[in-house]
C-alpha positions as CSV (number, residue, x, y, z in Angstrom):
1,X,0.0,0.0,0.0
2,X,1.2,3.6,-0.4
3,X,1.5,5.4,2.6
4,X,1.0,9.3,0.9
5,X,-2.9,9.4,1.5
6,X,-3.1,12.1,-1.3
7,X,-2.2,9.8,-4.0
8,X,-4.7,8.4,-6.3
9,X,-3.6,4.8,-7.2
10,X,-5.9,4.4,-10.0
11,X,-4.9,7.4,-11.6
12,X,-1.2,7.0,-12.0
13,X,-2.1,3.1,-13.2
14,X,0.4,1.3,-11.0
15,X,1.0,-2.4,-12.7
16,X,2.2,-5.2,-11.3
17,X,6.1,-5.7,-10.4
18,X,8.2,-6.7,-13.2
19,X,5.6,-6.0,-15.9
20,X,6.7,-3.8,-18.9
21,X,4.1,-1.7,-19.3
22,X,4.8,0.6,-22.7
23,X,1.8,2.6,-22.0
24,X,2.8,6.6,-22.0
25,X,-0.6,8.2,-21.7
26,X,-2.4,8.1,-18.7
27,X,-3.8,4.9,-17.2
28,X,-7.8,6.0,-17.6
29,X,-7.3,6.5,-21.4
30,X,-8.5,3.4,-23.8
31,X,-8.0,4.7,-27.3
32,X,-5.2,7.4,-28.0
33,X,-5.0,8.3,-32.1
34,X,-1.3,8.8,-33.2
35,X,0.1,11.4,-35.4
36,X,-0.4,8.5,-38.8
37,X,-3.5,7.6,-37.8
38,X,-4.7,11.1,-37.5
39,X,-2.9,11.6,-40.5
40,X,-4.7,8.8,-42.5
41,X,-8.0,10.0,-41.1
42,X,-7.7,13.0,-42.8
43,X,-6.6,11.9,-45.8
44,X,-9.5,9.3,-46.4
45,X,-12.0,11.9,-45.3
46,X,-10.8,14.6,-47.3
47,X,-10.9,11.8,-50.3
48,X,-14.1,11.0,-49.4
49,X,-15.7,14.5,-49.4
50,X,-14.2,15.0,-52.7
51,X,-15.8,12.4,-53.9
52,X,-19.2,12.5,-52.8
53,X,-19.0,15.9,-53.6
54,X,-18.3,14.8,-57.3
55,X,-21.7,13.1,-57.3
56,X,-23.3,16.4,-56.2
57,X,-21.8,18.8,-58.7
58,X,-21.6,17.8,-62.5
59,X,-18.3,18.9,-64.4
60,X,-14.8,18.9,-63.4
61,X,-15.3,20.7,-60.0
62,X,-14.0,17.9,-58.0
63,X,-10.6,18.1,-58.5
64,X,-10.3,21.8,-58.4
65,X,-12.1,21.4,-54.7
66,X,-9.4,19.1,-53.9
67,X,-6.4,21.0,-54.5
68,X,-7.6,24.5,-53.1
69,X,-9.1,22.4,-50.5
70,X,-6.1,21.0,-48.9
71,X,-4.9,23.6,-46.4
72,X,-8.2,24.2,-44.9
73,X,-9.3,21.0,-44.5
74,X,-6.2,19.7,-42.9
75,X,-6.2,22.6,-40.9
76,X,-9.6,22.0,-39.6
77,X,-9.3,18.3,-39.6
78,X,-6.3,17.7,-37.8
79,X,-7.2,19.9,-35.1
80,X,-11.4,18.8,-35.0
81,X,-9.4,15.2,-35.2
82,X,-7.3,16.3,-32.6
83,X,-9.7,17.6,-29.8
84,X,-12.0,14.9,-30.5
85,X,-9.5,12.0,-30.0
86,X,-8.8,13.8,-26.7
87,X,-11.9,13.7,-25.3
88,X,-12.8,10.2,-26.5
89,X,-9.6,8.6,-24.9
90,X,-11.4,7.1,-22.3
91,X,-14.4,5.5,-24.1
92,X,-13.0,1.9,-25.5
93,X,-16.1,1.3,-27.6
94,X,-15.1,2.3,-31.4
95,X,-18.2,2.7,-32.5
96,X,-19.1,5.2,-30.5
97,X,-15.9,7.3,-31.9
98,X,-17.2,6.7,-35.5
99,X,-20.8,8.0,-34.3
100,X,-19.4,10.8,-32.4
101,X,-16.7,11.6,-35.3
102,X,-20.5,11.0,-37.7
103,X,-22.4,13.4,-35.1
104,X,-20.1,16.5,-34.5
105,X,-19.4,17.7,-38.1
106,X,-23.0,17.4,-38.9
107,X,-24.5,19.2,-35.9
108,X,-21.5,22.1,-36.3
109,X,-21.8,22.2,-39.9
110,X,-25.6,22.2,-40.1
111,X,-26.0,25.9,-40.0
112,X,-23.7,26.7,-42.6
113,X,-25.3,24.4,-45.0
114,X,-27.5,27.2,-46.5
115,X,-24.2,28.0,-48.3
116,X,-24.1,24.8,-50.8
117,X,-26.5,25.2,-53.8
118,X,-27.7,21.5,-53.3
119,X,-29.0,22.1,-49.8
120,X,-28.0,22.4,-46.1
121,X,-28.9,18.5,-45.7
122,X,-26.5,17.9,-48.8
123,X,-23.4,19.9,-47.7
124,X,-23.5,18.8,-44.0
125,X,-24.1,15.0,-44.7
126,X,-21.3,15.0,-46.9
127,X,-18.7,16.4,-44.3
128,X,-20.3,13.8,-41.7
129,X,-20.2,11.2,-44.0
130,X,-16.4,11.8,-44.6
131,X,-15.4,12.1,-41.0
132,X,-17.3,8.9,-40.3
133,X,-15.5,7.1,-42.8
134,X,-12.5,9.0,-42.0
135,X,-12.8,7.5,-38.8
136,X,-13.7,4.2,-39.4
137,X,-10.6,3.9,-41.5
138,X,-8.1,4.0,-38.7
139,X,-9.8,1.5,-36.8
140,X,-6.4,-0.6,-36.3
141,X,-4.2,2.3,-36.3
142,X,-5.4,3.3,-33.0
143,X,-3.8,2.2,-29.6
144,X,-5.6,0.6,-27.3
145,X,-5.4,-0.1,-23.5
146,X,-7.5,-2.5,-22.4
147,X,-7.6,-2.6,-18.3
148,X,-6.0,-4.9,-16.1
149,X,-7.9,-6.9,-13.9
150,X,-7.4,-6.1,-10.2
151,X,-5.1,-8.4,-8.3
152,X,-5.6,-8.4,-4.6
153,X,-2.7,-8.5,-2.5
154,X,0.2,-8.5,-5.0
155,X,2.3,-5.6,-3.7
């Protein structure tokens, strides 16, 4: 036992003796993205947009979307990417990342969907649909920390 009242056990994730625990994050978080997964998530979502995009607008407008698309949308992807990996670290369930990462684009980007000429539903589905797939693409790129079960009476 540790004699310092003030320290929390289970937050610090003490393991047992002689274990090799590579885990750097903190011992409550589940699911951490890397920097290539997050990478690879943007990348198939951007992909994705353009394409579904593509179905929406006839003509050539596609690719000219993708490359003056390419700052911004890394921009805002990494860092929406970002901020929700962070606070989705502690729920081990991946579907609920690919429904939250479905969810959050399409409620932000719902009132700016006036802006598309095929309709809000249009513009704001098609950014949803890309971050869920996005998502769903780095499945096995993400680390995962499963918990230990608790051993009585090792220490």
């Amino acid at each position: 036992m540790n004699d310092d009242s003030w320290a929390d056990e289970s937050e610090y994730g003490l393991v047992a003796p002689g274990s090799r625990n590579s885990w750097r994050y903190g011992s409550k978080d589940r699911v951490v993205i890397g920097g290539g997964g997050l990478a690879v998530g943007v990348a198939v979502a951007h992909l994705t947009f353009c394409l579904l995009l593509a179905v929406q607008s006839p003509g050539g407008w596609a690719l000219v979307f993708f490359i003056y698309s390419l700052i911004p949308v890394w921009a805002i992807g990494v860092t929406a990417g970002s901020l929700l990996g962070l606070v989705l670290r502690r729920i081990t369930n991946q579907w609920i990342h690919v429904a939250v990462f479905f969810l959050a684009p399409l409620l932000v980007c719902a009132p700016f969907g006036g802006l598309s000429p095929n309709g809000a539903i249009f513009f704001s589905m098609s950014i949803a649909i890309a971050a869920g797939f996005g998502r769903l693409a780095i499945w096995k790129l993400v680390r995962i920390n499963r918990p230990l079960p608790i051993m009585d009476g090792w220490m």
